[in-house]
C-alpha positions as CSV (number, residue, x, y, z in Angstrom):
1,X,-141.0,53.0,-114.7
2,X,-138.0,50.6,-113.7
3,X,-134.7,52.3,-112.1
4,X,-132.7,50.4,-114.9
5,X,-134.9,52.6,-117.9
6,X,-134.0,55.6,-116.0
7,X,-130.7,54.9,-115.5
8,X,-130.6,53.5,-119.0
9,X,-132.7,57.1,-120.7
10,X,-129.6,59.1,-118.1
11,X,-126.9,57.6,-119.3
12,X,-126.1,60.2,-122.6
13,X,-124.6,63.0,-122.2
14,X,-126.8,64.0,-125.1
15,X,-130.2,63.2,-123.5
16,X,-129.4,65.2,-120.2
17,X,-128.3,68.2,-122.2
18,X,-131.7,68.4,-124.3
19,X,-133.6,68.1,-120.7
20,X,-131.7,71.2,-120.0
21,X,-133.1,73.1,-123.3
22,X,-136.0,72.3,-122.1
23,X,-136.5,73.5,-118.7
24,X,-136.7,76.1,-120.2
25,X,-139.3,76.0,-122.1
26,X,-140.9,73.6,-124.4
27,X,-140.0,73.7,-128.1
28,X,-140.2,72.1,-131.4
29,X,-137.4,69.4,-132.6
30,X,-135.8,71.7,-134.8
31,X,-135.8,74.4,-132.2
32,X,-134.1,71.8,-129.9
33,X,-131.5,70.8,-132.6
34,X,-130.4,74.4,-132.9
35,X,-130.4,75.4,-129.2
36,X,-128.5,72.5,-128.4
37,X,-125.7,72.5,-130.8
38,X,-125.5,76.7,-129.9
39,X,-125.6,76.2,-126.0
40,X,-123.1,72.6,-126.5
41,X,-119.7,72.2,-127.5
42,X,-120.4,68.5,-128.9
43,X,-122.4,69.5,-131.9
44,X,-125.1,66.9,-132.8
45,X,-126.9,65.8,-136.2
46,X,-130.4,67.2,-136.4
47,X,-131.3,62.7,-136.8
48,X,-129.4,62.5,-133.6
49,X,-131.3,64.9,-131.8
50,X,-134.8,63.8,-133.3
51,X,-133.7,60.2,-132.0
52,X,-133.0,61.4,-128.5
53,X,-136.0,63.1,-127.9
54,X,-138.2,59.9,-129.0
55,X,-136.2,57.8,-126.5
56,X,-137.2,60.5,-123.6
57,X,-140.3,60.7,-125.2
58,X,-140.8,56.5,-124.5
59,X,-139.6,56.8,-121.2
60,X,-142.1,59.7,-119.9
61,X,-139.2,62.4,-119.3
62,X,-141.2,64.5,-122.2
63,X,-144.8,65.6,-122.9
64,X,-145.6,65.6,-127.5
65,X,-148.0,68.0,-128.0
66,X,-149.1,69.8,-131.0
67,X,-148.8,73.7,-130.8
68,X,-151.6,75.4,-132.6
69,X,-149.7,78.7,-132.7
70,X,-146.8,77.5,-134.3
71,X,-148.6,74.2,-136.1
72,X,-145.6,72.1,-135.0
73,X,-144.8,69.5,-132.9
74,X,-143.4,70.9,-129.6
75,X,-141.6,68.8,-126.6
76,X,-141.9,69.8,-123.0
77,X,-140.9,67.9,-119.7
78,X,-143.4,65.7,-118.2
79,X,-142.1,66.8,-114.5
80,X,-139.3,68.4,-112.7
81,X,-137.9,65.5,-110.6
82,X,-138.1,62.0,-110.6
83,X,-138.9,60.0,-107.1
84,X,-136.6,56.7,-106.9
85,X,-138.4,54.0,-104.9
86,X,-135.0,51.9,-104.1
87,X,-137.1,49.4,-102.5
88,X,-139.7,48.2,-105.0
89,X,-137.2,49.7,-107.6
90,X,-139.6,52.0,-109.4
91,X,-139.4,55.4,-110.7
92,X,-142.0,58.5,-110.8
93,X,-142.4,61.6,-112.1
94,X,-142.9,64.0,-109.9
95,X,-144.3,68.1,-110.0
């Protein structure tokens, strides 16, 4: 992945509060929606949210699995960290 995506998928305030919901765990859309807007002061629309976690989604931040147990759609991070190659300008995931 390009630093610039990175930096780009970074950028909202939005998106790096949904990475923190789910560090802890991973979790269905809706369950995102309503952890976020009870852990954030900047209450989001449930569209907003859904959009968000497609864009993370597209830039490898998040693993879209389907949950057998709950027979939803859950969201979980793809890694911990991200390595930054400054030289060849690259990002990776990494454990």
């Amino acid at each position: 992945m390009e630093i610039e995506e990175v930096a780009k998928a970074l950028s909202s305030d939005t998106r790096l509060n949904i990475l923190k919901v789910l560090a802890e765990g991973e979790s269905s859309a809706v369950n995102v929606y309503k952890a976020y807007n009870e852990r954030f002061p900047d209450r989001r629309e449930r569209t907003t949210i859904y959009r968000e976690l497609e864009v993370l989604y597209k830039c490898n931040f998040l693993v879209k699995l389907y949950s057998e147990d709950s027979k939803e759609i859950v969201y979980r991070l793809s890694a911990r960290s991200i390595n930054l190659d400054l030289i060849q300008q690259t990002a990776h995931a990494g454990p």
